[in-house]
N, C-alpha and C positions, 0 to 999 in steps of 0.2 A: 645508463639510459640518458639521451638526449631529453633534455628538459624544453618540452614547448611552450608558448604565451600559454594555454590551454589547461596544463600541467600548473602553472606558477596561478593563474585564477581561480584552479580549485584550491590549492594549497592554501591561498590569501581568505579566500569564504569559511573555509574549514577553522582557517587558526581564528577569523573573526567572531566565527559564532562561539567557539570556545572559552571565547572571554565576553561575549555580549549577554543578552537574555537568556540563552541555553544555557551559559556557566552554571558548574555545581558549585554550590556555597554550602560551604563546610556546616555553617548555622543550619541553613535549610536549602537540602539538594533539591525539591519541587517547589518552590514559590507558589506556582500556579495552581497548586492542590490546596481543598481547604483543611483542616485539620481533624479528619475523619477517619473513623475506623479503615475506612481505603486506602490512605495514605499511612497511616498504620503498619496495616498488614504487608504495603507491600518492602517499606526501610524495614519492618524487621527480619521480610525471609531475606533481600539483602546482606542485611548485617549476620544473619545463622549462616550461610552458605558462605562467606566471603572471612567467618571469623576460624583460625586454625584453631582453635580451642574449642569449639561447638561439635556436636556430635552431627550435625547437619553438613557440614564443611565441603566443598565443592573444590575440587582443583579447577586452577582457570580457564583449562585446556577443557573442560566439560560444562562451564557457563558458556552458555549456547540460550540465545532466545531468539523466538519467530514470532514478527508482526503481518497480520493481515493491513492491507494498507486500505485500502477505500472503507469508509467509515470507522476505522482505526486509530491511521493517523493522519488523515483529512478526510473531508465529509464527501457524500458522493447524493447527493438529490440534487436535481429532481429525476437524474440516472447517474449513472457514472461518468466520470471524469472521461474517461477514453473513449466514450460515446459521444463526447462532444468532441474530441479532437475529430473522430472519423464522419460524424457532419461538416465539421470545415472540411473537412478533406472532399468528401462530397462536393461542396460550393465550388472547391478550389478547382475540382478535375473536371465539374460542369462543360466548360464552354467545350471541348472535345469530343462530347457525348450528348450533343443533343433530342440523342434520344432519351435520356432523363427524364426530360422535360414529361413522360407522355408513362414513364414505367414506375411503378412501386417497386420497392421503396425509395427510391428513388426521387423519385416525384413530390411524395409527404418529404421529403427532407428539405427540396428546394423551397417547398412551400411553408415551411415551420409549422408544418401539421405532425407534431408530433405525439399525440393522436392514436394516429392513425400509422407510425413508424410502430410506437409500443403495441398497438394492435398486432402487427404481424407478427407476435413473437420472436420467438429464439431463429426461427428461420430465414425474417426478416431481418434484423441483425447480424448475422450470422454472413448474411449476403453481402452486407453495406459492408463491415468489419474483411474481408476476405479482395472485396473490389479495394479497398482503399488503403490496406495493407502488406497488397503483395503488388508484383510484378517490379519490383527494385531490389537494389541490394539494403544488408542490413548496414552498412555506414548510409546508404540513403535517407535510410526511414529513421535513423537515430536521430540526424540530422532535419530532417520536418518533427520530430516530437520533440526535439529540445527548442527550435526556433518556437514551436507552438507556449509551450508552457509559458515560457519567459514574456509574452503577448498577450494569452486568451483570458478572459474575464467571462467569470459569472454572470449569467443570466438575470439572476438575484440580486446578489450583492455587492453587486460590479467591482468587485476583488479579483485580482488575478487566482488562477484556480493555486499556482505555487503556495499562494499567502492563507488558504483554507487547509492549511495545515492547525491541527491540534498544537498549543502551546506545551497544555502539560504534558502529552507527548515528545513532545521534541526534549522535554524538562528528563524523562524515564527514560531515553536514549539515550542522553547525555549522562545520566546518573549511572544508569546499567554499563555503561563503558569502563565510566571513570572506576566502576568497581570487577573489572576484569572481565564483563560480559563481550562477547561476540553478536553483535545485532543481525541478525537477519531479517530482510521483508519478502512473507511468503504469500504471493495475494493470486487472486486470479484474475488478473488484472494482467496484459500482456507485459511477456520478458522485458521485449526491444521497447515494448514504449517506456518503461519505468527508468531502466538502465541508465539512459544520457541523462539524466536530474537527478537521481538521488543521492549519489554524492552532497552535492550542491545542496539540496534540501535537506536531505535528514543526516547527511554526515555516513549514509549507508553507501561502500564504493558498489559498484554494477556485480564484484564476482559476488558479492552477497546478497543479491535479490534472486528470488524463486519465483517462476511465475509462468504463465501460460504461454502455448509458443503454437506458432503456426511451421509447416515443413520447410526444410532450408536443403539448399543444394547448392557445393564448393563449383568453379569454374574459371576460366582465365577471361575477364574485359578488357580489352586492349592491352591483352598481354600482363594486367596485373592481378594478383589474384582478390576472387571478391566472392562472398556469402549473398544468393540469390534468396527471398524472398518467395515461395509458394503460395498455393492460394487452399490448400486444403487443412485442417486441424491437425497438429503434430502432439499435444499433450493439453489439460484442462487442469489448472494447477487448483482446485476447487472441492471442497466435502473432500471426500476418501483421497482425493489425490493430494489433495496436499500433505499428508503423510507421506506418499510415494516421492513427493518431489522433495521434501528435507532429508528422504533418505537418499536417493540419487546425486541431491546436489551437493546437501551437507557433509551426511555421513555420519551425524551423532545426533541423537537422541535433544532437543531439547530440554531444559529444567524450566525454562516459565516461557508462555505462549499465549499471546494477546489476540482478540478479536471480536467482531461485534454482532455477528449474525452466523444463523445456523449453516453457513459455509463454510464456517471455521467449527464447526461440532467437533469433527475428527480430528484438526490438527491440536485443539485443547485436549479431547481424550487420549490421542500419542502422547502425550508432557507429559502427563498429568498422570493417568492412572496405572497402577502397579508401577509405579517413579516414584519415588523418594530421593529426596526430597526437591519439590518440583512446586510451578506457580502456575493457577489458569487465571485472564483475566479478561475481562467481557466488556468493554465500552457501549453502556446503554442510553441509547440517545432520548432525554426527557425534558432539553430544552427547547421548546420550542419560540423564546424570543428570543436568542441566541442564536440557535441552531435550527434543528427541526428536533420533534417530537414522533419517534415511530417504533414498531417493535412486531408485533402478532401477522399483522394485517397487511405490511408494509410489500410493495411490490420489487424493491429496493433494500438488498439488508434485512429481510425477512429475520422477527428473531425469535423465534417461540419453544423449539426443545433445548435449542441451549440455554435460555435463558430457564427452565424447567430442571435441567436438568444439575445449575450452578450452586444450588445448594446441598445438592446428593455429593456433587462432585469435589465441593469444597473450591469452585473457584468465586474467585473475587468477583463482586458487577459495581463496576461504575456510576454509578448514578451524575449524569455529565450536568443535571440543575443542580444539583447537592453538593458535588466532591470538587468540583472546579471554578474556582475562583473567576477563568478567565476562560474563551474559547482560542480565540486564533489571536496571532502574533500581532502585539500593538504597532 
């Protein structure tokens, strides 16, 4: 395979972060965790599944773990990350549709009346998300969602959205590797938007992320071939589905499976129950000078029977004021 500029800068990011902050240190593979029963439980199922003398013992070819990514391993208020990409996109595609100006949603979008965007629902999303993600091909849209990331800042915290990554996150990627784990990001959170950065960001290449997709159709453009972009919902990688989609895309069974809201219910009870020996673990967001603070109520990340149901279940919960030293990457 021809090696492009493209090829050699992820190669250079990948070996960087390997030896930067994300390194595992042999003394201590999470720095950024504090020294709590959380960090505890999870080096030890590590070290039972990774030790050939444990009766827990995992061949490597079956360490498989699945992360929900939006409030997993970066945060997602005061909506989702990819909700804001497809507002710009809105702004961006404005001047050719002047009739925006005058239509919902449309119109709260131009207007930063978002509001009145959350008011419309899943319908009203549904709409904006479907206008502003099809009608191209997918090297098109890969290419607007990676130019995006690399640029767009928070609202908040005027960090770019790339750098509202989870440190100690990125600390359990890096450690789950180093110890024969296969990282997968199982979010519902679109395929094509995730793919062109995660490399880059988590060290996760595009064939291992799972995630939501809208319909796609092969064709010849100017004679080369290219992946068309539809506008109607092809799969919802989210609750029940995402079970479907690690079985589809993976093909094995999980043994530890991360996430923060009851979106992720299903894909922690696939891991987890009747599996042996197997990890759930639940990021629960309780800082709120750091972070935000939400869980029951939350319109965003909602987390209430998983969080109910993570002591029946035996998984882990986070506590992200308690267990974490530090949020995102200094």
């Amino acid at each position: 395979m021809k090696l492009t500029p493209l090829h050699i800068a992820l190669a250079l990011v990948v070996a960087i972060r390997s030896i930067g902050p994300h390194a595992v240190s042999a003394d201590d593979p999470l720095p950024s965790w504090n020294d709590t029963d959380t960090k505890t439980s999870i080096t030890s199922f590590v070290q039972r599944v990774t030790d050939p003398d444990s009766t827990d013992f995992v061949e490597p070819a079956l360490r498989i773990a699945t992360f929900d990514n939006d409030g997993t391993l970066w945060s997602e208020q005061p909506f989702y990350f990819q909700l804001a990409f497809a507002f710009d996109r809105v702004k961006a595609m404005a001047p050719k549709h002047p009739d925006w100006k005058h239509t919902q949603p449309f119109q709260a979008v131009l207007e930063g009346d978002m509001k009145t965007v959350m008011a419309g629902g899943k319908e009203s999303l549904l709409k904006i998300m479907a206008t502003t993600h099809a009608g191209m091909t997918s090297a098109e849209f890969e290419a607007l969602a990676y130019d995006w990331i690399q640029t767009a800042k928070h609202p908040k915290t005027g960090r770019l959205y790339k750098d509202m990554v989870y440190q100690p996150m990125l600390e359990l990627l890096t450690y789950l590797r180093s110890n024969g784990f296969k990282t997968f990001i199982v979010s519902g959170g679109g395929i094509d938007f995730m793919r062109p950065w995660t490399m880059e960001t988590y060290g996760i290449p595009p064939e291992q992320v799972v995630g939501s997709s809208i319909k796609t159709k092969y064709q010849l453009r100017d004679g080369k071939p290219a992946i068309l972009r539809m506008s109607d919902i092809d799969f919802i990688d989210d609750k029940e589905g995402k079970p479907i989609g690690i079985h589809s895309h993976i093909g094995r069974r999980p043994i530890f499976a991360a996430g923060n809201s009851d979106g992720d219910w299903q894909m922690l009870q696939y891991a987890t129950m009747d599996h042996s020996p197997s990890f759930g673990l639940i990021v629960h967001h309780t800082d709120a000078d750091r972070e935000w603070a939400y869980d029951r109520q939350s319109a965003i990340g909602k987390l209430d029977k998983a969080l109910d149901d993570a002591p029946k279940q035996g998984w882990t919960v986070v506590d992200m004021k308690h267990d974490w030293k530090q949020i995102y990457p200094k």
